[in-house]
Structures are given as C-alpha cells and as structure tokens.
Phi, psi and omega in degrees: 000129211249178199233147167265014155219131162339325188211188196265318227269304173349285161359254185318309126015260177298340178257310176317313173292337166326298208284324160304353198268279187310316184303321196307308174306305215280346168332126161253092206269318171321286203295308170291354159295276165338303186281354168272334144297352210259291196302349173288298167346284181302351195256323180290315159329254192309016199249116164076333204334315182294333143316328167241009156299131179252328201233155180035069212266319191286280193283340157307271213315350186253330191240039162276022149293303166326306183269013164233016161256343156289344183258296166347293184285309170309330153288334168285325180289341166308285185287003157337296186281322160320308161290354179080013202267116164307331186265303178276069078318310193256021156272323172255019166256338189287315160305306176327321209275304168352282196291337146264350180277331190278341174299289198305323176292308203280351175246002178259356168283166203295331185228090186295326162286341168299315144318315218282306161342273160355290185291325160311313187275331196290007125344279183285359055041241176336357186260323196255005142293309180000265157313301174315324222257014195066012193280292197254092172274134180285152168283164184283333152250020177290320194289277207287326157330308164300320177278345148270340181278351199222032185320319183306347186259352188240137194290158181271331198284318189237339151111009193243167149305145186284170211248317136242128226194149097227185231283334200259040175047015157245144176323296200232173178262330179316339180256348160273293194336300172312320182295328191260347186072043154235063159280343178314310191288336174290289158003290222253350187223322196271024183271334201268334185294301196279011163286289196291329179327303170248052183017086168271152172266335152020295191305357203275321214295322157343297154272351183316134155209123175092234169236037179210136155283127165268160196286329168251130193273157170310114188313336171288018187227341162270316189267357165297314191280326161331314215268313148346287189293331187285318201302314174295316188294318190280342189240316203281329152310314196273327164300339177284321183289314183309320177344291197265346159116008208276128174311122143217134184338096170332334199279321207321270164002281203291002185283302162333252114068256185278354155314299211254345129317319184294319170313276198313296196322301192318307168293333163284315199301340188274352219282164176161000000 
C-alpha cells in the first residue's frame, strides 16, 4: 500500500503551513486577550510579592506555592488557548478551581493560620508516603520527625500514614466544595476537566464536527474552558490580595470581572 509521502518530514513540509492556516482562522483573539490581561495582572501582583504583604506575613509565606502554581497555570491557559488545546485549557481551569476553592476555605475559616500551617507540613506528610511507599526513602530520623510533627495524619495502630488524609480535613474535595458553597460549580464544570484527567470518553463531544471527530477541538469548546479559568485565577487573586493586603489598582478586578461576563452569552450562544 503505497503513502502519498515517503517520509515524516515530507510530510510535514506540506502539512504544516496548512495546519498554521486553519489554526490561524479558528483563533479566538477576544479570549486571548483577556487571558493576556489576566496574565499581566498576576505577573504585576507577583513581582517583589513578598514585599507587599501588609498582612499575615507567615501564612503568606506557607501558602506561596499556591500563588505561583496559579501564574504557572494561567500561563498554560494562555497558550491553551492559542494553540487550541482542549486538554490543556480544562486541565488548568480544573486545577484553577482547586486552587480557589482551596484558598476560599482556608481564608473564610475560623482559623486560618492554622490551615495555611497544615498545607504546609502536609508536604512532609507526602515525603513520608513516599518513603514507606518505597519511592523517596528517608534517613530514620527524618522518619520519626515527620511522624511526630504530623501526628494528625497518622494511624496510631501502625504508626504510618492514614490512608486517607488532607491538609483541610475533608474526606473528598466534592466535600470541601460543598463546605465554600461551590458545589453547583463543582457539579457543572469541574466533571467535565475531569473527563480528561481521566481520559472519558465523554470528551469526543469536543471534537465532534458532524459526525467525525477532528484532532483539534472546537474552538467554542477551549474558550468556554478559558473563560472558566480566568474567572477562578480572578476571584482566587482578588481574595489573595485583600488577604494578605498587597496594593492593587481597585478597577483591575471589576475590569477583568465584567470581562468574563460579557463573554458568556457569546460562548453559550457559539455552544454546540
């Protein structure tokens, strides 16, 4: 059976300005716009950051993982989008929510630093499934540190970690959610990230054109998950800042905001 090119380079040769052509149309520059507004924001927001906690200086400093896996993920959802990638857009809007959800609990509790302490240590807590699981093995008294500093996590009977555990004590995140009031949004979006997390087939309606799946999804179907994630990097940013106190322009937020308001009719009305 003969190929009509010979070789993968051949190929590629002939298909790539093709494939740049159709990407180029199918662009949705309102959404990358936005999300290039998102990404400006947070990079002024994070610049010098430790410098501009006015407030809780401590539990800032334990939960900065947070805010540089949110600038992290907001730059993927940028080229998410540019490139058109359906898997990554609702990997980093599904992460996103996380990551607000997890913030809104730990700063609407009664005691926050005492969380924001928790996501910290649960850290060594995880060094030391590790070790037990035979992956990272610990010196023996690194082992007996962990197993007193992070006693709440460990079964008494075997002296190991439980088996189920996290840092904000609930059992499932479908149960933190509920505890913040975004169980609608866990229910209604984040089921859908997690058909690719967990490669569902769920996911064909994406690429559906017609009846034939195509290798790139429908763009109303990436800037719908975009517009998800700015919404979550934006509300999880504008709670970080009051938090902790750090000086941002007032307008920015409500700029954003009424941004990603305005978007949705246009993305339910493209949806299909």
């Amino acid at each position: 059976m003969s190929t009509p090119h010979k070789t993968v380079d051949d190929y590629w040769r002939e298909a790539l300005p093709v494939f740049k052509q159709k990407m180029e149309i199918a662009r949705d520059r309102e959404m990358e716009a936005l999300l290039e507004r998102m990404v400006a924001l947070c990079a002024f927001v994070t610049q010098n950051l430790e410098e501009k906690w006015t407030r809780e200086r401590e539990t800032a400093a334990h939960l900065n993982p947070m805010m540089v896996l949110a600038f992290d993920l907001l730059r993927g959802s940028w080229e998410a989008q540019r490139s058109l990638s359906m898997a990554a857009a609702s990997l980093c809007a599904r992460t996103s929510f996380e990551i607000k959800v997890g913030f809104k609990f730990l700063t609407k509790s009664i005691h926050p630093k005492t969380y924001a302490e928790r996501f910290f240590r649960y850290f060594d807590l995880e060094r030391l499934k590790r070790h037990y699981s035979g992956f990272l093995p610990l010196e023996q008294h690194e082992v007996d540190r962990i197993t007193q500093v992070c006693s709440e996590w460990i079964n008494p009977k075997t002296n190991r970690p439980r088996s189920r555990s996290s840092w904000h004590g609930k059992e499932t995140f479908k149960e933190l959610c509920r505890e913040v009031g975004e169980q609608h949004a866990y229910d209604q979006f984040y089921s859908t990230a997690s058909a690719f997390t967990h490669v569902s087939y769920a996911i064909h309606r994406a690429y559906l054109v017609g009846r034939s799946m195509q290798p790139v999804a429908k763009t109303t179907a990436v800037s719908q998950q975009s517009l998800l994630a700015v919404g979550n990097y934006a509300i999880f940013l504008m709670d970080y800042v009051r938090f902790f106190g750090v000086d941002v322009p007032p307008d920015e937020f409500a700029v954003i905001l009424a941004a990603v308001k305005a978007q949705q009719p246009r993305l339910i009305s493209e949806r299909g």
